[in-house]
N, C-alpha and C positions, 0 to 999 in steps of 0.2 A: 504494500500500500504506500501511495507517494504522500509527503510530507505536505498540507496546507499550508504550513511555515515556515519559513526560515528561522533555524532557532536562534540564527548571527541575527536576526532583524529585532526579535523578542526581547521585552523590558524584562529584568526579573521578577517583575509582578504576572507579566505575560508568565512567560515561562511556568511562572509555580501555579499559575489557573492550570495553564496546561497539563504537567503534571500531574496537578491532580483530579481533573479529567479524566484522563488517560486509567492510572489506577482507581478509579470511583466506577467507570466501564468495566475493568477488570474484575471490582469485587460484588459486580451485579453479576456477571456472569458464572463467578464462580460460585456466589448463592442459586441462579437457576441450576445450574448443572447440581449441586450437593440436592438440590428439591427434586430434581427429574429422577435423579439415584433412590432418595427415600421412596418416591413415589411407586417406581419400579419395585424395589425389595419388597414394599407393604403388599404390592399389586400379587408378586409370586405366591407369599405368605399364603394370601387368598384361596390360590389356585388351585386346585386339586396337584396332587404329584402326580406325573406323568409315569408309568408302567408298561412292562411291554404284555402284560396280559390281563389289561383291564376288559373288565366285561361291557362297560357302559360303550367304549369304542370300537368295538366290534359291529361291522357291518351284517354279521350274521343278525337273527331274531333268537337262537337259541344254541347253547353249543352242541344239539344234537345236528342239527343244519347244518351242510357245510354251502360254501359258495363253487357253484364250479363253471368253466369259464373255458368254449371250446372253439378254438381254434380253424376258420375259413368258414 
């Protein structure tokens, strides 16, 4: 990203707005991103755990059923 200013051009009152700017951006971002994380983990917490032999995900109706699936 290119510079709006010249920092040679900048008073040091310029300068220290800027700065702090700059980091005040930073530490909004790094509260959304620490919020996007919580919100995720609470989200999983949620979740049922995934298994590889759940019954609720089974496309079959019954595990007497199977699915069969013929070829031409």
């Amino acid at each position: 990203m290119a510079a709006k200013y010249d920092p040679n051009e900048l008073t040091p009152e310029k300068r220290f707005q800027r700065i702090a700017s700059i980091l005040g951006a930073g530490l909004v971002r790094l509260s959304k991103r620490k919020r996007l994380l919580k919100d995720s983990e609470q989200q999983s917490e949620k979740s049922p755990p995934i298994t590889g032999d759940s019954a609720d995900g089974r496309l079959e109706s019954s595990s007497e059923s199977g699915l069969t699936v013929q070829d031409g």
